[in-house]
C-alpha positions in Angstrom: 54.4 17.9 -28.0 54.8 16.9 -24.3 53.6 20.5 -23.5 50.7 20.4 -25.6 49.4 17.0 -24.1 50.0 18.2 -20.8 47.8 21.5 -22.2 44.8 19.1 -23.0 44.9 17.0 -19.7 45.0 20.4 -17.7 41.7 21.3 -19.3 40.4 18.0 -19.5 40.7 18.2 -15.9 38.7 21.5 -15.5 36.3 20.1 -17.8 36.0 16.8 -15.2 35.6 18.8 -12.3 38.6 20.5 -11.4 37.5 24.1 -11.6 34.0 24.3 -11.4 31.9 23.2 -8.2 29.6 20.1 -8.9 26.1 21.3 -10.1 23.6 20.8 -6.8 21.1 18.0 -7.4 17.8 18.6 -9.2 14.8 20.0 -7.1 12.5 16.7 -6.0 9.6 18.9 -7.3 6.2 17.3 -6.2 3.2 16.7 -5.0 2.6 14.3 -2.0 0.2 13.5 1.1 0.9 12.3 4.1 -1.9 11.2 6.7 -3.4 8.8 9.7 -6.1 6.7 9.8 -7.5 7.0 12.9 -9.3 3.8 12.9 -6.2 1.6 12.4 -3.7 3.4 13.4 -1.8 3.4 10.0 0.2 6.1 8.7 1.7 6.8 5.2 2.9 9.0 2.1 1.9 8.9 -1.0 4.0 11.1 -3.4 4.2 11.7 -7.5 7.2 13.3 -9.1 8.7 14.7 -12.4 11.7 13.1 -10.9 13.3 9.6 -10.9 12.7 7.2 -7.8 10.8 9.8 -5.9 10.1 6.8 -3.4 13.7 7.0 -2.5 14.1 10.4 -1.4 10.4 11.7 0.1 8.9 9.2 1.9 9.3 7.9 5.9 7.2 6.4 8.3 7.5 4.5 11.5 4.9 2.6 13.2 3.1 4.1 16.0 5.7 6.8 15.8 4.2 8.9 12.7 4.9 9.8 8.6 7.4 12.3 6.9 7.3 14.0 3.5 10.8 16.2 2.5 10.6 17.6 -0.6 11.9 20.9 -2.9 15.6 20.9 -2.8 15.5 17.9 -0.5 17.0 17.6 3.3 16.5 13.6 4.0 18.1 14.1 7.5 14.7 15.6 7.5 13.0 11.5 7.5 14.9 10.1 10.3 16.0 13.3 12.5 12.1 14.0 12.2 11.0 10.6 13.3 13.3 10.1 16.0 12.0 13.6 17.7 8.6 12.7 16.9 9.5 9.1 18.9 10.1 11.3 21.7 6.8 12.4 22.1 7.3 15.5 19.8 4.2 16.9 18.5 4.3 17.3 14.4 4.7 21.0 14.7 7.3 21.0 17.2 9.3 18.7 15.9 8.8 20.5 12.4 9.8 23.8 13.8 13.1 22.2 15.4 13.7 20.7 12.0 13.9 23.8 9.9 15.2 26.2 12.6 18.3 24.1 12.3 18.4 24.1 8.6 20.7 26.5 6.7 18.6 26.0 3.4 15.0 26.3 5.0 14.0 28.4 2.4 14.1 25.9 -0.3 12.9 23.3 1.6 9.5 21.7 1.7 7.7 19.4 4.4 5.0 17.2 5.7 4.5 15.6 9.0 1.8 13.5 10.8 2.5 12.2 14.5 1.0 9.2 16.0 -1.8 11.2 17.3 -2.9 12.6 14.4 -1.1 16.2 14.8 -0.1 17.4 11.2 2.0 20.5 10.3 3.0 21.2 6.8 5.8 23.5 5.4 7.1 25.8 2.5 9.8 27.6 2.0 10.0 31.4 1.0 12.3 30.4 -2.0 10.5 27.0 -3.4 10.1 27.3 -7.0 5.7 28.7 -7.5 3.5 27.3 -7.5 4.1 26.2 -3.9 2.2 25.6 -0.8 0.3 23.0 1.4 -3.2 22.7 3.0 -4.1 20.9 6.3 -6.7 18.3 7.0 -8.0 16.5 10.2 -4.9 13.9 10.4 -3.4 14.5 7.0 -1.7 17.2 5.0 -1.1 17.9 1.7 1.7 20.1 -0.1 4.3 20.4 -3.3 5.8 22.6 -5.4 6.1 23.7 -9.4 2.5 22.8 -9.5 -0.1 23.8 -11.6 -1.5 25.7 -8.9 -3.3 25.5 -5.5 -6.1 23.5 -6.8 -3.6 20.4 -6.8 -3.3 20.4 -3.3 -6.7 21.3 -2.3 -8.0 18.6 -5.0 -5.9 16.0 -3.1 -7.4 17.0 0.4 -11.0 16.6 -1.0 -10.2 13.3 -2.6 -8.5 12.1 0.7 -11.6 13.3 2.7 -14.7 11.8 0.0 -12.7 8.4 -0.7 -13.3 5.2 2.0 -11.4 2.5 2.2 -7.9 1.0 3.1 -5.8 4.2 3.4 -3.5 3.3 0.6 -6.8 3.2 -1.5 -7.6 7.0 0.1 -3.5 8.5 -1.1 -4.3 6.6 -4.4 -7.1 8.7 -4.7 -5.5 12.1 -3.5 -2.8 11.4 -6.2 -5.2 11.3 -8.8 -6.5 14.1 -7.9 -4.1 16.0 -8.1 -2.6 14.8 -11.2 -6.3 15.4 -12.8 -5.7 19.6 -11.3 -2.3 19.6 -13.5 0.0 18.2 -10.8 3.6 19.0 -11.5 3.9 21.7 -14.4 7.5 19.6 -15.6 5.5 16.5 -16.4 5.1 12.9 -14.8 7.9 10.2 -13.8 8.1 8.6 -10.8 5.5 7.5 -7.9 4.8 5.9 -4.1 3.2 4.8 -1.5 4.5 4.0 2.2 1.6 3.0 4.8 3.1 2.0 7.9 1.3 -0.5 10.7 2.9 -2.3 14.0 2.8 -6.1 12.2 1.7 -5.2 9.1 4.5 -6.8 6.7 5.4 -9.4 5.5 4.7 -12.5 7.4 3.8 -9.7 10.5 7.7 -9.5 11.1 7.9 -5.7 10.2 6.0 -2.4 10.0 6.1 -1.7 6.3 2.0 -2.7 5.4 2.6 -1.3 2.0 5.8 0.0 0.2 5.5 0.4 -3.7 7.2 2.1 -5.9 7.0 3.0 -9.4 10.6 4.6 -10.2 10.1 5.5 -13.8 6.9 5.4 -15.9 5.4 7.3 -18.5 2.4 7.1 -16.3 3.2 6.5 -12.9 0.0 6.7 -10.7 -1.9 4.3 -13.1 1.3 2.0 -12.8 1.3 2.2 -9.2 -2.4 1.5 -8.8 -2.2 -1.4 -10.9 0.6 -2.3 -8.8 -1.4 -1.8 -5.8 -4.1 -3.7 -6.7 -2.2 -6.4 -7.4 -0.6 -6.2 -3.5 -4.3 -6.1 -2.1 -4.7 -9.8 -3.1 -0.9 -10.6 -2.2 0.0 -9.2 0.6 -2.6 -6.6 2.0 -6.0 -8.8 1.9 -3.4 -11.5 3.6 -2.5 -9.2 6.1 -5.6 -7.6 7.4 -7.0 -11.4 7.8 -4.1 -11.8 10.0 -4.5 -9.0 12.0 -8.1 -9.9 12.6 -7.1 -13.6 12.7 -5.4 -12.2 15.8 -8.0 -10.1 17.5 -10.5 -13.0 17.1 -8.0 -15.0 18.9 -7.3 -12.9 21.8 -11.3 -12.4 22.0 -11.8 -8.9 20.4 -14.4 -9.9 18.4 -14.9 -6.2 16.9 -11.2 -5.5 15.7 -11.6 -8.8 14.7 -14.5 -8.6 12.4 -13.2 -4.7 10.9 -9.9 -6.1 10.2 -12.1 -9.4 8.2 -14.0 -6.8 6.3 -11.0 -4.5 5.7 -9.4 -7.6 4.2 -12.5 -8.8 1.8 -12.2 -4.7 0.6 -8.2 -5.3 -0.3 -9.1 -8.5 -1.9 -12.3 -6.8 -4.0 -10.3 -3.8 -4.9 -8.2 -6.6 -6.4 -10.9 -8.5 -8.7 -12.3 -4.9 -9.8 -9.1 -3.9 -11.5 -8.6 -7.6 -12.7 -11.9 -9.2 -13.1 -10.9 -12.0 -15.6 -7.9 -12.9 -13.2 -9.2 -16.2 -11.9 -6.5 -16.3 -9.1 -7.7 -12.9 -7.5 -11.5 -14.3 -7.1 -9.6 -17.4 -5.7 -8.0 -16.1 -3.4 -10.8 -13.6 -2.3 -12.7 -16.9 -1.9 -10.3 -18.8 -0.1 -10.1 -16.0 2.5 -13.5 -16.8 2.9 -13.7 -20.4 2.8 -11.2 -20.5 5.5 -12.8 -18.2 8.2 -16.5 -19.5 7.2 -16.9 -15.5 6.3 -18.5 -14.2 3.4 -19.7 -18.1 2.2 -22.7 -16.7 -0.3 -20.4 -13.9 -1.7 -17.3 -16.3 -1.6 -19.5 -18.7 -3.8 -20.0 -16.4 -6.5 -16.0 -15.4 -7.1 -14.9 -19.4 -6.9 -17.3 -20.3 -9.4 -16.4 -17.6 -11.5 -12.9 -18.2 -10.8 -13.6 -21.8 -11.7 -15.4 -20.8 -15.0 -12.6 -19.3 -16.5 -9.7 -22.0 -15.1 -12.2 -25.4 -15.0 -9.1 -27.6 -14.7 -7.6 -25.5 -11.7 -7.6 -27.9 -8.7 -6.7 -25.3 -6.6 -9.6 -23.5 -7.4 -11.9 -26.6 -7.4 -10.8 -27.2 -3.9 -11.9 -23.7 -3.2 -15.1 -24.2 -4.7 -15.4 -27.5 -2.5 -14.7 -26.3 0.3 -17.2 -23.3 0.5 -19.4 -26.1 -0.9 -19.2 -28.4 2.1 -19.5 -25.2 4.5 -22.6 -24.4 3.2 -23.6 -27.7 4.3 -23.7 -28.7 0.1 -21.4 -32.4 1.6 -22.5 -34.4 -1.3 -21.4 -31.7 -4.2 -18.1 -30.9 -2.3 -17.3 -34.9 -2.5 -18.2 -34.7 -6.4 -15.8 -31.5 -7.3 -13.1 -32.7 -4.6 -12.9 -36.0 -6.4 -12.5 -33.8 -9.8 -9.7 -32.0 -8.3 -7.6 -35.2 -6.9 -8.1 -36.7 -10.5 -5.6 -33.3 -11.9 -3.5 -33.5 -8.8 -3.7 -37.2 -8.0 -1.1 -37.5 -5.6 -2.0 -34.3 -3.8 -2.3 -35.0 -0.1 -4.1 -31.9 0.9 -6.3 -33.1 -1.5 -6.7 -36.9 -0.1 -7.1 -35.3 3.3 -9.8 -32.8 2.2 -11.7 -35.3 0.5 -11.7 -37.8 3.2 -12.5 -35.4 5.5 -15.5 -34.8 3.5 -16.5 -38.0 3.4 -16.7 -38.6 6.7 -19.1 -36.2 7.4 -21.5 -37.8 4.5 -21.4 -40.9 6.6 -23.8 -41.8 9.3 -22.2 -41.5 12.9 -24.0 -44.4 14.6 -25.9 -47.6 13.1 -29.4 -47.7 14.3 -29.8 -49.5 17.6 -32.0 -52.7 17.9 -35.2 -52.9 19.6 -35.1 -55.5 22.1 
């Protein structure tokens, strides 16, 4: 009895591990684009897998330093050993070329790089599962592997060059692109998007602009452009009227008015995937109401916003606001007072209604003739 028990732990044992090597992982199969805009500065990767939490494993980017894809059977020494040459001053297809020469498992691997001046080099392995390859672009570069075929890649490039906008807008696009040319022949799982800028996070105490990921979706590129939209009104509108917040500070009035327009973009791309969402078109219109930008356009989202939430008073001091920069004093005072009546013991409220007020008063009584 003793022997036979001891019979089933030994092959238990085999069974667990003991005489068979652990199975490698599984191949991070993809598509993915990695790029620069050249008018920001920004760079980023935008990737789509039949594999969980591709965001995990392929994407890295650095600020002013430059953007990594590693893909195929995966080296993600490749993401920091690559950024930390390229930090040197490394070109992309240097530091590429120091990257795989000192890789046993080249063949199988698969990369994308873009420096911070816009140099790109792309590469496949002579054993990546077909269909595999890449195509260059001017600051970007596209590649993956158990695609459909080459029009995946060369879809995404077109996409990336036709589309304007934010750059995380521009991968978006690429992504769907491909995906629309059969993307990855196993199916559809996982998605993300990196775009890296010097103050672009949260609060402008980090790089990381935009870092979404959808880790495991039926559909993951619609999810992450939902997702995405919903970050343009969040964080990235927020951000870019930072930045240009900033530059108008410091006196660059043209950074400053691109980075104000890049901002009203993030906050429209917003309203168009959500356009009954009355806290979108609020806080597009806040944005504006707060730099005395936009004031006609911003006029049209808060009363829209206010149509569909009328007892918001938040959104009534939006539409008060713009009200009383348009020079409309007497209206402001009426929806102002609306919006202390939901809130009464608001004081931002008080002090906004006070202050509008006083500028319906007359400065100076009239002086008598003497």
């Amino acid at each position: 009895m003793i022997g036979t028990i001891l019979v089933l732990v030994a092959a238990s044992a085999a069974r667990e591990g003991g005489g068979r090597a652990p199975a490698p992982p599984p191949p991070v199969a993809t598509f993915s684009i990695v790029a620069r805009d050249p008018a920001t500065g920004e760079l980023g990767v935008a990737v789509q897998s039949r594999f969980l939490a591709v965001g995990a494993v392929v994407p890295w980017a650095r600020a002013g330093v430059g953007a990594i894809a590693t893909q195929a059977f995966a080296n993600t020494r490749f993401g920091p050993d690559g950024l930390a040459l390229l930090e040197k001053g490394t070109g992309a297809e240097e530091a590429l070329a120091t990257l795989v020469r000192g890789d046993e498992g080249r063949d199988r691997r698969q990369v994308g790089i873009v420096d911070a001046k816009g140099g790109v080099a792309t590469y496949t392995g002579s054993k990546c599962n077909p269909w595999a390859g890449g195509v260059r672009g001017k600051e970007f570069c596209c590649q993956g592997n158990i695609l459909a075929g080459e029009a995946v890649v060369k879809g995404m490039a077109r996409a990336f060059e036709e589309t304007k906008g934010d750059l995380g807008v521009r991968l978006l696009a690429a992504l769907e692109s491909g995906q629309a040319a059969g993307g990855d022949t196993r199916g559809k799982q996982s998605a993300a998007i990196l775009v890296v800028r010097e103050g672009g996070g949260y609060a402008g105490l980090n790089d990381r602009y935009c870092d979404l990921r959808v880790d495991d979706h039926p559909e993951p590129i619609a999810e992450l452009r939902r997702i995405h939209r919903l970050w343009a009104a969040t964080f990235g509108g927020p951000a870019r009227a930072r930045l240009g917040d900033a530059a108008r500070e410091r006196g660059d009035a043209a950074t400053a008015e691109r980075e104000h327009a890049a901002a009203r973009g993030m906050f429209l791309w917003a309203i168009e995937g959500a356009p009954e969402d009355p806290r979108l078109r609020n806080a597009f219109a806040w944005f504006c109401a707060e730099r005395q930008l936009f004031l006609e356009e911003a006029i049209v989202h808060a009363e829209k916003a206010r149509s569909l939430a009328p007892s918001d008073p938040d959104i009534l001091d939006t539409v008060a606001t713009i009200q009383f920069e348009r020079g409309k004093v007497r209206e402001a005072i009426e929806i102002e007072e609306a919006a202390l009546k939901l809130r009464p013991d608001d004081s931002f409220l008080k002090e906004q209604l006070e202050k509008f007020r006083r500028a319906d008063r007359p400065t100076s009584l009239p002086s008598t003739a003497r």
